[in-house]
Structures are given as structure tokens and as C-alpha cells.
C-alpha positions in Angstrom: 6.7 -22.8 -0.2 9.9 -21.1 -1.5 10.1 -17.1 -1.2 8.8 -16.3 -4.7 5.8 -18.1 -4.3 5.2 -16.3 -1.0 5.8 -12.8 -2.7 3.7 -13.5 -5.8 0.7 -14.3 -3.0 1.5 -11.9 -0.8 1.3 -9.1 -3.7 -1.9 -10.6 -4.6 -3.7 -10.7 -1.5 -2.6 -6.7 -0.9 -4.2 -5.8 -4.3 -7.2 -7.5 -3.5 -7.2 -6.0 -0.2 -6.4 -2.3 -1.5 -9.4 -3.1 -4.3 -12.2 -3.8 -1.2 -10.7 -0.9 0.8 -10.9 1.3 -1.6 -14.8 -0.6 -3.3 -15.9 0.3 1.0 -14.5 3.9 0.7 -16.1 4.6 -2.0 -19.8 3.3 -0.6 -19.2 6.0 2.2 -18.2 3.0 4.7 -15.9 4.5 7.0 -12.4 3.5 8.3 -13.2 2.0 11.2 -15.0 -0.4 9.3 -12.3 -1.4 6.3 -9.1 -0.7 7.8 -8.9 -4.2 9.8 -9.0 -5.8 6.0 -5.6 -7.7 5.7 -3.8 -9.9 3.2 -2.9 -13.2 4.1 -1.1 -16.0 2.8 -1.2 -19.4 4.0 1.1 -21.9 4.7 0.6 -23.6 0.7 1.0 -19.8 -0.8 -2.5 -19.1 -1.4 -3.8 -15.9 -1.1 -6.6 -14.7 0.9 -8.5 -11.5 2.1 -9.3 -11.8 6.0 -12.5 -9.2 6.1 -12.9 -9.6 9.8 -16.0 -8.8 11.2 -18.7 -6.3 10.0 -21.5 -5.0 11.3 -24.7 -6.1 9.4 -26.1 -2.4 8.1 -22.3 -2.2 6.3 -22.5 -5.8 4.5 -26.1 -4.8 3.6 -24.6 -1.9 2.0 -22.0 -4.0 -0.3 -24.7 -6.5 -1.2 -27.0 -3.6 -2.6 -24.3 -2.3 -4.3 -22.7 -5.4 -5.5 -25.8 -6.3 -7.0 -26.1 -3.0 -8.9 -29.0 -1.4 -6.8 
């Protein structure tokens, strides 16, 4: 993968990352629940969002919202 390619994804994955940060924040989930979230690019250049681990009552919480409830 040559250096642009790598940028371009890496910019990518940190929007998508500040965009679920800030989607968590404003649900009321705390810090210590989005700030692991990450951008990551792999070895090919595609960009990806590692979410980590959450605890179930905080996924439940983004489903509800996510489907407009």
C-alpha cells in the first residue's frame, strides 16, 4: 500500500471513529465506555473502526436508539 492510500484510510477510519464517539456521547454513554474506539487500517488500506468490547446495557442503548425508539 503506498502512503497516500494509507492516509486517505487512515483519515477515514478517524472520522468514523470521531462520528461513534461523539453518536455514544450524545446517548449519555460515558468515557470509559467510547474512548477505547480506534481507527485502524489494514495491511490492504481498508479502513476500519475497532469498537472493542462493550458492556451489554450500552449496546442496548445504541440499538434503541439506532432504531429510532
Amino acid at each position: 500500500m503506498d502512503m497516500q492510500t494509507y492516509r486517505d484510510s487512515r483519515a477515514r477510519a478517524a472520522d468514523a471513529s470521531e462520528a461513534i464517539r461523539a453518536a455514544m456521547a450524545s446517548l449519555g454513554i460515558p468515557e470509559s465506555v467510547w474512548g477505547t474506539i480506534r481507527p485502524v487500517v489494514t495491511h490492504r488500506g481498508s479502513p476500519y473502526v475497532h469498537l472493542g468490547i462493550v458492556r451489554a446495557d450500552m449496546v442496548e442503548r445504541m440499538a434503541k436508539a439506532m432504531r429510532g425508539e
